[in-house]
C-alpha positions as CSV (number, residue, x, y, z in Angstrom):
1,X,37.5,-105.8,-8.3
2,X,39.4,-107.5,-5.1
3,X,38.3,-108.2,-2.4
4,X,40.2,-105.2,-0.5
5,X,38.9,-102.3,-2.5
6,X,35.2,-104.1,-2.2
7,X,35.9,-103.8,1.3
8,X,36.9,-100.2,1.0
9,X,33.6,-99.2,-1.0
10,X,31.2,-101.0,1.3
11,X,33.4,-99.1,4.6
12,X,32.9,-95.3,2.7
13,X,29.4,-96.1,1.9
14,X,28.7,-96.9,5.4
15,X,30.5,-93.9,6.5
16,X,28.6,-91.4,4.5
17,X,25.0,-92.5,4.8
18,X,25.2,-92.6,8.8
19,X,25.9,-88.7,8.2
20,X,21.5,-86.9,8.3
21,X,21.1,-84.3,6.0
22,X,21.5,-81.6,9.3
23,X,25.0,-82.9,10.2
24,X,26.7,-82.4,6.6
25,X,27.7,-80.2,4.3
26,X,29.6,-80.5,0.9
27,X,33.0,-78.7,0.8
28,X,35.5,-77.8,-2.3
29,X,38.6,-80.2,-2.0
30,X,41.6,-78.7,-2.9
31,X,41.6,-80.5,-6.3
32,X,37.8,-79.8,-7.6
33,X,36.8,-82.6,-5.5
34,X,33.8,-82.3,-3.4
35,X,33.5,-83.9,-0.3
36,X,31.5,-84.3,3.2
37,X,32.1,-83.7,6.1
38,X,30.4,-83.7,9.5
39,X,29.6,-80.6,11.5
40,X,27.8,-79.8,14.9
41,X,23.9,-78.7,14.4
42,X,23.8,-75.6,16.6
43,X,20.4,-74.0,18.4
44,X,19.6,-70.9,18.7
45,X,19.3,-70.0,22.5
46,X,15.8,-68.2,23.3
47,X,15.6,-66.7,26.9
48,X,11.8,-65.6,27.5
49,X,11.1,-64.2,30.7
50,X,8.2,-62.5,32.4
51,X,7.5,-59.1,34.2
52,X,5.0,-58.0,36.8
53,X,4.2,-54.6,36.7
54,X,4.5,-52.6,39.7
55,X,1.4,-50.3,40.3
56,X,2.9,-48.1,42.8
57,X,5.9,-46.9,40.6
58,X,3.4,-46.6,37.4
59,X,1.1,-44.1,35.9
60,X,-1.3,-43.4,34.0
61,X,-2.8,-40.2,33.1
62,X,-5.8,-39.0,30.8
63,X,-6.5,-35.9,28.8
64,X,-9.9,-35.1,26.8
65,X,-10.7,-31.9,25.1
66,X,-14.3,-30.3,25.0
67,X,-15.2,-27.1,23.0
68,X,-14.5,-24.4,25.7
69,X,-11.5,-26.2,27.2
70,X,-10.0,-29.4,28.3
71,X,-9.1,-32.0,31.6
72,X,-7.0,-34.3,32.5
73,X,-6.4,-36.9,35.4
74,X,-4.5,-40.0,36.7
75,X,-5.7,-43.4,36.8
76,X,-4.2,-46.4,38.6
77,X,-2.8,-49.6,37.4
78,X,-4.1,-52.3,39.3
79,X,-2.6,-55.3,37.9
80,X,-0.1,-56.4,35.4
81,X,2.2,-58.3,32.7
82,X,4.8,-58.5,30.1
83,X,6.1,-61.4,28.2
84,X,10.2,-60.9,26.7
85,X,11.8,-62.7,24.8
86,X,15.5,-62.7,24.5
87,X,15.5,-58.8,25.9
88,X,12.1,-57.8,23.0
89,X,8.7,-57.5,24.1
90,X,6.2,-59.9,22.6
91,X,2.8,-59.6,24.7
92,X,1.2,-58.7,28.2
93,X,-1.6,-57.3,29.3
94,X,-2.6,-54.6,32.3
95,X,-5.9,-53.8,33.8
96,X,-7.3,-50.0,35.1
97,X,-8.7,-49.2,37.9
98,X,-11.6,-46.7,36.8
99,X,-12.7,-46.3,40.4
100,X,-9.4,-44.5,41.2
101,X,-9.8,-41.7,38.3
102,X,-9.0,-38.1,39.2
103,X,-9.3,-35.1,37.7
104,X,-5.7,-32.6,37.9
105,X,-7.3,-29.0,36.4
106,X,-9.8,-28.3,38.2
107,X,-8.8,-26.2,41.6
108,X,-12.7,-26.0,42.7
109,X,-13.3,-28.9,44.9
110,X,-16.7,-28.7,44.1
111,X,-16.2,-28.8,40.7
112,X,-13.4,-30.9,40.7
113,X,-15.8,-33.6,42.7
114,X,-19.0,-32.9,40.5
115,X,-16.5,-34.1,36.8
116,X,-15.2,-37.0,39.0
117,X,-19.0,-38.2,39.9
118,X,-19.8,-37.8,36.1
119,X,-17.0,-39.6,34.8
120,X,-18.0,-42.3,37.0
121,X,-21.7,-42.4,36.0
122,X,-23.5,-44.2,33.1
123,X,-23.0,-41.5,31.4
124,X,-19.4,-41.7,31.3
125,X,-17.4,-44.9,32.6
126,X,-20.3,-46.6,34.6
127,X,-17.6,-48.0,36.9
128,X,-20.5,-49.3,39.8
129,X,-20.5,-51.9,36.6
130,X,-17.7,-51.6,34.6
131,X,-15.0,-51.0,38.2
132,X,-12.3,-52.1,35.4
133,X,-10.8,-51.7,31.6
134,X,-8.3,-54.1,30.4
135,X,-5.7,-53.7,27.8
136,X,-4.2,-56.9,25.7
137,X,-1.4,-56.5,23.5
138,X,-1.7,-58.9,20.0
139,X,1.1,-58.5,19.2
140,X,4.8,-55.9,19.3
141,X,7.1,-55.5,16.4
142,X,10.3,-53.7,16.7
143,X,11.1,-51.2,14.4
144,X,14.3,-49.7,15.8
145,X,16.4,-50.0,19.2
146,X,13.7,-49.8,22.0
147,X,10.9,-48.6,19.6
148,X,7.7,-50.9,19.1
149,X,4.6,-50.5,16.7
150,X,1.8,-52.3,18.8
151,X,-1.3,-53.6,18.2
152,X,-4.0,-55.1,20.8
153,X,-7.4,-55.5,22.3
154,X,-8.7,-52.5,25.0
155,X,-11.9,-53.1,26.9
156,X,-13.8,-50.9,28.0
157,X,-17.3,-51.1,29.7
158,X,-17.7,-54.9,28.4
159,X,-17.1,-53.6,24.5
160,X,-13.5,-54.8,23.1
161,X,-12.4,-52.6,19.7
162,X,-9.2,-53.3,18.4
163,X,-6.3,-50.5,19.1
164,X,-2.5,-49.3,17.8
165,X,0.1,-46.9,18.9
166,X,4.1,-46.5,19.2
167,X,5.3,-47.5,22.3
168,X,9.3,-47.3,23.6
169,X,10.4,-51.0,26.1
170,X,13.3,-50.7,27.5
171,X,14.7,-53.8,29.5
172,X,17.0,-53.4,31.4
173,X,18.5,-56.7,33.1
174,X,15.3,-57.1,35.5
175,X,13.6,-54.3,35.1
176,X,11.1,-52.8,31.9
177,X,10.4,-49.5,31.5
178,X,7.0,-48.6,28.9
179,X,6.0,-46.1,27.9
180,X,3.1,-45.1,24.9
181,X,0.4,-42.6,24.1
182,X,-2.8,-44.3,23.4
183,X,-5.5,-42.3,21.1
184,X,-9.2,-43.8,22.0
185,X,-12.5,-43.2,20.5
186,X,-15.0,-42.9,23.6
187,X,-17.9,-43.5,21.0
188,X,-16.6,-47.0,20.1
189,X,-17.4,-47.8,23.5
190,X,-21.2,-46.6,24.5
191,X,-19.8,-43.0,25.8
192,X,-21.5,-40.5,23.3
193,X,-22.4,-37.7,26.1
194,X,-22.3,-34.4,24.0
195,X,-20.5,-36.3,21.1
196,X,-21.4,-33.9,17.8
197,X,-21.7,-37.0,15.9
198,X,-24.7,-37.8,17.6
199,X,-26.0,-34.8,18.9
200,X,-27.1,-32.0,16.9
201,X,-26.8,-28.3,18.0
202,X,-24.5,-28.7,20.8
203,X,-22.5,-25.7,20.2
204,X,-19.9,-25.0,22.9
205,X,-21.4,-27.7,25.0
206,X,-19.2,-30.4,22.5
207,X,-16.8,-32.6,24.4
208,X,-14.7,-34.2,21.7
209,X,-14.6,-38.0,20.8
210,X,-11.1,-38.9,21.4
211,X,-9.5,-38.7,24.7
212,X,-5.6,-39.5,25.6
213,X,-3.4,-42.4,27.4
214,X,-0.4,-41.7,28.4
215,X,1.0,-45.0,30.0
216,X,3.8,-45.3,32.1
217,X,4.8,-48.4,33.1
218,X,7.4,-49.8,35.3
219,X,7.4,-53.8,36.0
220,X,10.0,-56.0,37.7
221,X,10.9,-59.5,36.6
222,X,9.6,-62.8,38.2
């Protein structure tokens, strides 16, 4: 071999191994040959922002059923947030005030006072205690467009049980809209006032043991 095609060798060799394994690929020549060459690693770009829900243009309402009827109400958001990630929700968390619960059936103000008082009592809520409930999110996976199945944490009167339910995000530059009907056990937290699963002979004195969440959420973002 002479000294010029030595030369030549040592030169590609050099060439080649100062290519890492993320800067080449092999490509077909147009002979069968295979060759390298060098190409630009690329990164996927990740925007994550966060929101702050606004508690004035959200709401929350209840419903529960009892044997002879049913009630529903409004409850207030007090506080607040989503996490996104390149336009897809993938946490947050908001609190309830249960010192701002309402009742929206009942045209008696009498009445309409007296199932307030009781919903706020040990019986029900305790919210002297308890003034709060607090919802987590574990974690959101989109199954189509602005449709989520989502799974978290929901607090209520100190006891955590675990929780899932559809829910449709939309973002929308910066503003989120949610929204998502939330089936919870009352039992599963200490509230088993007239429950038939632990009272016998109840008759139409039963109040069931799920109740309703209908959230509706508006937050801005930061």
């Amino acid at each position: 071999m002479t000294k010029f095609s030595g030369a030549v060798l040592f030169t590609a060799f050099i060439s080649l191994t100062a290519f890492t394994p993320s800067t080449i690929k092999t490509v077909k020549l147009t002979k069968g040959k295979t060759g390298i060459v060098k190409t630009a690693d690329t990164k996927k770009r990740i925007k994550v922002a966060s929101f702050k829900v606004d508690n004035e243009s959200s709401k929350l309402t209840w419903a529960a059923k009892k044997a002879t009827g049913d009630h529903n109400g409004e409850v207030k958001i007090s506080n607040g947030n989503f996490a996104v990630e390149n336009n897809a929700l993938k946490g947050g968390s908001f609190d309830i005030d249960l010192n701002t619960i309402t009742d929206a059936d009942l045209t008696d103000q009498a009445q309409n006072e007296k199932l307030v008082s009781t919903l706020k009592s040990e019986t029900f809520f305790n919210t002297e205690k308890f003034p709060k409930a607090n919802l987590v999110i574990s974690s959101a996976t989109k199954t189509s467009g602005n449709q989520y199945d989502v799974k978290g944490k929901l607090t209520i009167k100190g006891i955590t049980n675990d929780v899932s339910f559809p829910a449709t995000v939309a973002v929308n530059g910066k503003k989120l809209i949610a929204n998502a009907k939330i089936t919870v056990d009352r039992t599963k937290y200490d509230i088993k006032f007239r429950s038939k699963n632990f009272f016998e002979n109840l008759g139409d004195k039963v109040i069931y043991d799920d109740f309703d969440l209908n959230v509706n959420l508006t937050a801005n973002a930061q």
